[in-house]
Phi, psi and omega in degrees: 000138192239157189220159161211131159315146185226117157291082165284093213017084189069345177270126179266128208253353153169203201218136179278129162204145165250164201239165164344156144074004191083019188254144168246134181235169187215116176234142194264160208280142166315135177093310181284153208227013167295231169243134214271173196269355180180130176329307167322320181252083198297180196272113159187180202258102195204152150274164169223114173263148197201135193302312181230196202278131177301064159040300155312302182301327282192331188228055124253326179321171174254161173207152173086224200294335169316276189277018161305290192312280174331331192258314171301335221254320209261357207031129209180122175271157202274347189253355184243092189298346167316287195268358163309292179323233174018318195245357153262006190359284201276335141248045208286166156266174188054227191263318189303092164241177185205159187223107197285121190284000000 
């Protein structure tokens, strides 16, 4: 099972795994009361479960000559958004970054 801490401007605001079946969740950590990581998803004591790789997460990625480079430099299969997602962790766009447990 592979996990990542999720960074809400510097705050950890909860944690990404993936579960059986290629499925995936996102819970946000007890206490926290910060800005939710997506509209979709508001700040609550909820699992968010998602069929396939989360659509938030997934539009932190890089694309085009970015993630060319990125998938060559790091050998990173194009299909595995997980470890893409990780290895820009920390310079991801916008408030969000992450860090893989």
């Amino acid at each position: 099972m592979r996990r990542a801490a999720i960074f809400q401007q510097a705050v950890l605001a909860g944690t990404l795994e993936e579960i059986a079946g290629g499925r995936w969740r996102f819970r946000y950590e007890a206490g926290y009361a910060g800005k939710p990581v997506s509209l979709t998803m508001p700040v609550a004591p909820t699992d968010y479960e998602f069929e396939r790789f989360p659509p938030v997460f997934e539009g932190l990625l890089p694309e085009g000559e970015q993630l060319e480079a990125m998938l060559r430099r790091c050998k990173i299969d194009r299909q595995d958004f997980f470890r893409q997602l990780v290895t820009v962790g920390e310079d991801g766009v916008g408030a969000l970054t992450v860090w893989e447990l």
